[in-house]
Backbone bond lengths (Angstrom), bond angles and torsions (degrees), N, CA, C in turn:
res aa  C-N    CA-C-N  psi(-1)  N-CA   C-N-CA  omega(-1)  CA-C   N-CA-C  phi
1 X - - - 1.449 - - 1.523 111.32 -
2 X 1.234 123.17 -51.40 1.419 118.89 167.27 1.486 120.33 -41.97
3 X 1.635 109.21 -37.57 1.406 81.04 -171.99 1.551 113.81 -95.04
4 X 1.408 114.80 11.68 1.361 128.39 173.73 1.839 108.91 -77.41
5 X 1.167 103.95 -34.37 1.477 111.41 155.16 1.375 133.28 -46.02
6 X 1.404 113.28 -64.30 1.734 129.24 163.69 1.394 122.45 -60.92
7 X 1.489 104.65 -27.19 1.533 105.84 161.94 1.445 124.14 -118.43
8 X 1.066 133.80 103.11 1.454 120.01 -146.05 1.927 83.23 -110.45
9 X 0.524 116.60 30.07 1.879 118.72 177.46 1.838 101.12 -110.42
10 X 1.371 106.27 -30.80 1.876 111.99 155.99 1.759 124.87 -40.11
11 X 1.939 93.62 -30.96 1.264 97.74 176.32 1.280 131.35 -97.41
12 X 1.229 109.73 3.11 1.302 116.13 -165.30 1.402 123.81 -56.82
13 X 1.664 134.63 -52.78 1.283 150.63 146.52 1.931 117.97 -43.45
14 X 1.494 101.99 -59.45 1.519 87.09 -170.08 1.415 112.12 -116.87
15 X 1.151 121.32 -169.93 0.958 144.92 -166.71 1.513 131.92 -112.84
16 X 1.092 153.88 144.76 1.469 131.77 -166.72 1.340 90.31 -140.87
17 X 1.703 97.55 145.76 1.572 130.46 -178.88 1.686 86.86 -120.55
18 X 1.643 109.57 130.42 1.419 121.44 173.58 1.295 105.90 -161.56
19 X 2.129 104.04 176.88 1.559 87.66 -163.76 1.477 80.93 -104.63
20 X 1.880 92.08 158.92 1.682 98.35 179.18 1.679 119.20 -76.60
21 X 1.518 99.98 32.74 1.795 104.22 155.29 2.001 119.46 -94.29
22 X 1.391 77.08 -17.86 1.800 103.84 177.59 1.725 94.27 -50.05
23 X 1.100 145.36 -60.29 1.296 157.22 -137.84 2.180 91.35 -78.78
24 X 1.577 122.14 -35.63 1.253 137.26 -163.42 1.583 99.28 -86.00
25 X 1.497 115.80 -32.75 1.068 134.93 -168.98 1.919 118.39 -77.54
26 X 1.434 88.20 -42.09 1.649 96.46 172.91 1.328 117.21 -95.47
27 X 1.330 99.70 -25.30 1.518 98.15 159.88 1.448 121.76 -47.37
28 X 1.586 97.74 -52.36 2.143 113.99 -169.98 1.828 95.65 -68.09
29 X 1.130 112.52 -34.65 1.488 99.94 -171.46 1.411 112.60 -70.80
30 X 1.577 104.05 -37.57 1.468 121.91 176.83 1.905 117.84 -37.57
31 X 1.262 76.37 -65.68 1.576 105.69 176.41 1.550 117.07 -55.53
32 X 1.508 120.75 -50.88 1.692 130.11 160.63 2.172 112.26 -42.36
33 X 1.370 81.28 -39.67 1.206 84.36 -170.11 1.595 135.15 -81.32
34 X 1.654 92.88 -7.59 1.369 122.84 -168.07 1.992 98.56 -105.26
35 X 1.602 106.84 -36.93 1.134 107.60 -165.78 1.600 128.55 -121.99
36 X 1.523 90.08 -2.89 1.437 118.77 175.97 1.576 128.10 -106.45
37 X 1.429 95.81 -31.27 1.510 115.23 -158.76 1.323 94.76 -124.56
38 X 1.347 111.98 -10.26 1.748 89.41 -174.69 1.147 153.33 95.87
39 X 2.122 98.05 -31.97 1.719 108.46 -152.25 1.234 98.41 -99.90
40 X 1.118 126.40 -1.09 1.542 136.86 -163.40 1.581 122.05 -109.01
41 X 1.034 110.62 89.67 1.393 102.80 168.84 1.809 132.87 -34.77
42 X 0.933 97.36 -81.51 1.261 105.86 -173.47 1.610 131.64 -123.29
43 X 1.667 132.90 23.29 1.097 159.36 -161.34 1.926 113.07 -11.12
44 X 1.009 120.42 -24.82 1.342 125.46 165.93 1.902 113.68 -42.68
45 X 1.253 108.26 -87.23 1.053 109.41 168.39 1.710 128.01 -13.23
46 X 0.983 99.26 -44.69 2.039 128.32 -179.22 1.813 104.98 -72.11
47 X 1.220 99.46 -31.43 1.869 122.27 -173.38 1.715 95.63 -91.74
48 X 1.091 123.33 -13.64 1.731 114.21 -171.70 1.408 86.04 -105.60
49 X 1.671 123.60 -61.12 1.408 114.49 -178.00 1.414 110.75 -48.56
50 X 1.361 135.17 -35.01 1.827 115.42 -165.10 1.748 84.40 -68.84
51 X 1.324 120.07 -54.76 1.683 118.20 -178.42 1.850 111.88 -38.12
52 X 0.799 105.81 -57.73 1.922 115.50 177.25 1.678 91.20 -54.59
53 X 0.832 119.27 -37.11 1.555 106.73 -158.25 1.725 91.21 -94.43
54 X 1.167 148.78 -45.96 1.429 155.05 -161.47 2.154 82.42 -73.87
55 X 1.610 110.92 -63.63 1.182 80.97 -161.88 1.928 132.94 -93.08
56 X 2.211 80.95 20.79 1.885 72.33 151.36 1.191 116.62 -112.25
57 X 1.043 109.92 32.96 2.010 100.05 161.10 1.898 83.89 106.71
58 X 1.073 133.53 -59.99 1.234 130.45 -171.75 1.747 128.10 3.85
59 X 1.932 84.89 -73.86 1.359 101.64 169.71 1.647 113.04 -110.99
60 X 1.689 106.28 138.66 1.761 103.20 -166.83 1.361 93.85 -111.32
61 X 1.491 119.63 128.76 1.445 121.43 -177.29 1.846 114.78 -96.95
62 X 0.927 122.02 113.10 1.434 113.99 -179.43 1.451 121.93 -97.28
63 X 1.085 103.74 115.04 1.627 108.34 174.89 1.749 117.07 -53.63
64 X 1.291 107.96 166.31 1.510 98.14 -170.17 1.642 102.51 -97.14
65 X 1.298 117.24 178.53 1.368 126.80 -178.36 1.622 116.15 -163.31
66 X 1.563 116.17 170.93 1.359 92.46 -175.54 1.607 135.50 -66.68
67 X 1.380 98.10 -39.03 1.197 124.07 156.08 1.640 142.48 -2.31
68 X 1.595 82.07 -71.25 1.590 115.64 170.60 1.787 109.01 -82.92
69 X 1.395 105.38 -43.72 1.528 111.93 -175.01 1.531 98.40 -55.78
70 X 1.576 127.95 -52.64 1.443 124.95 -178.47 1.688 118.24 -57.01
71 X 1.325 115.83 -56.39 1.258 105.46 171.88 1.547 128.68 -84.90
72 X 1.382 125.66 9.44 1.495 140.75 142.34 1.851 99.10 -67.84
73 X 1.076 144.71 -49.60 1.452 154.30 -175.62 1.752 97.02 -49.21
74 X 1.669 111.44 -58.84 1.412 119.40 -172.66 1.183 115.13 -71.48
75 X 1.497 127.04 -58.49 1.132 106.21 177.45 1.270 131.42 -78.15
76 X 1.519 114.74 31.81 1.402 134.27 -165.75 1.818 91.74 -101.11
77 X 1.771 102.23 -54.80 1.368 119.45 -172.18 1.708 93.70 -59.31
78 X 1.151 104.27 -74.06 2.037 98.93 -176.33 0.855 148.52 -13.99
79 X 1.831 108.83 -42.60 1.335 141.76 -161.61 0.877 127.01 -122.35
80 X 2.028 112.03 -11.52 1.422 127.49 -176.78 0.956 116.56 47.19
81 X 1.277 126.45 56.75 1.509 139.52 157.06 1.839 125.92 -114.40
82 X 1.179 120.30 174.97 1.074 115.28 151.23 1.559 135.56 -71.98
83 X 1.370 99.14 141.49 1.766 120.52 166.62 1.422 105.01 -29.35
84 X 1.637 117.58 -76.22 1.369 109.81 175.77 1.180 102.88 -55.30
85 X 1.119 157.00 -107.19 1.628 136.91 -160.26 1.098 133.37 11.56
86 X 1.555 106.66 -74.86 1.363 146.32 -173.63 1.722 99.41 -57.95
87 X 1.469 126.82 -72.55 1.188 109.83 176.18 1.816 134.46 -64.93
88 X 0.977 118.68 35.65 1.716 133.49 167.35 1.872 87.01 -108.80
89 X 1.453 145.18 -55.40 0.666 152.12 -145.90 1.674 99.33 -79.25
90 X 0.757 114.66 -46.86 1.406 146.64 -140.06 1.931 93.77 -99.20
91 X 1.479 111.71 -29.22 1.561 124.60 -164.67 1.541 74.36 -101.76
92 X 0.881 137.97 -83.71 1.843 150.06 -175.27 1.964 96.14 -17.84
93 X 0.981 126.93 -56.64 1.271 119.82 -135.78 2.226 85.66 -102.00
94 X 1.933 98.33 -33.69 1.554 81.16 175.26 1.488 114.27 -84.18
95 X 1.014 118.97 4.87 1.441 128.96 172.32 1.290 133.21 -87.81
96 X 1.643 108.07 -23.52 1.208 125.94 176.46 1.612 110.94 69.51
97 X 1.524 104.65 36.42 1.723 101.39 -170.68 2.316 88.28 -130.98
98 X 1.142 76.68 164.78 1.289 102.44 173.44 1.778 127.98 -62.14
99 X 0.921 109.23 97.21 1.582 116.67 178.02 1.600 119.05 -45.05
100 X 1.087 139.02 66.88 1.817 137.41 -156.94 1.877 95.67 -84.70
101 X 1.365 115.72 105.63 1.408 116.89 -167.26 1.233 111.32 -139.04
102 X 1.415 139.89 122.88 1.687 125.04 168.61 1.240 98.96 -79.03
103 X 1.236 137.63 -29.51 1.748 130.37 -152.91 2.009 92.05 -72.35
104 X 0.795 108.89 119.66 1.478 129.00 159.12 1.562 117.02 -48.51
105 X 1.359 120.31 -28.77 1.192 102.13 -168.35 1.724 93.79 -105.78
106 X 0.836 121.47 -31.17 1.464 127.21 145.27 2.284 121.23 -18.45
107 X 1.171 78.07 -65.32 1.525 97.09 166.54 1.343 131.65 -50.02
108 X 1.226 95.12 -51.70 1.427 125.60 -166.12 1.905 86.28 -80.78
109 X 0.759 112.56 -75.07 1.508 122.71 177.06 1.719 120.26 -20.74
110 X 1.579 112.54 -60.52 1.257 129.69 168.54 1.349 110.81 -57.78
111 X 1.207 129.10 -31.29 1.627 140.41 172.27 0.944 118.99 -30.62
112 X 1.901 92.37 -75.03 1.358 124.84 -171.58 1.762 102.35 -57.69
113 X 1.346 113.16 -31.54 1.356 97.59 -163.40 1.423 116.81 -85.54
114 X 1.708 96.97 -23.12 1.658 99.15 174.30 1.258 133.28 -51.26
115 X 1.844 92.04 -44.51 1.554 101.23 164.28 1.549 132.75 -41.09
116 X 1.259 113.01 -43.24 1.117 137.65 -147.38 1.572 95.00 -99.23
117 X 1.464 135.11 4.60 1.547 158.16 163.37 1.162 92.96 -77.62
């Protein structure tokens, strides 16, 4: 998500389904990056665009449920990853949409599970 932020030409075609902890997440990176790292000027601005973008339809935030919490839990256990991880993976596969991820273990993760469909 951060780097969908810095490049906003990533968004141009689709659309993103995420969970509405995603919003806490780019914020924290936002903020690392502004106050940790340096490279960032001013991270607010970056915090109004994910908002502009959530409230035109762009990005769809999904609240959690039990449902999703159980099979985000499993393929968490499978793959030995994290919960946050696991549920983007986990939203991708009950959604029937495409997982768009640089993290590798992420990747690697959704793989394994397709197979296993």
């Amino acid at each position: 998500m951060e780097l969908l932020l810095r490049k906003n030409e990533l968004l141009s075609e689709d659309s993103i389904v995420a969970p509405d902890f995603m919003v806490y997440e780019v914020a924290n990176a936002l903020w690392r990056h502004e106050h940790l790292l340096k490279d960032l000027a001013d991270g607010k601005p970056h915090i109004s665009a994910l908002w502009g973008l959530i409230e035109s339809g762009k990005i769809t935030l999904i609240s959690p449920n039990e449902r999703l919490t159980l099979m985000a839990y499993s393929i968490a256990r499978r793959n030995g990853i994290t919960i946050y991880d696991s549920i983007f993976i986990c939203l991708a596969i009950d959604l029937g949409i495409t997982l768009k991820t640089f993290d590798k273990i992420q990747a690697r993760a959704i793989a394994s599970e397709k197979e296993k469909r």
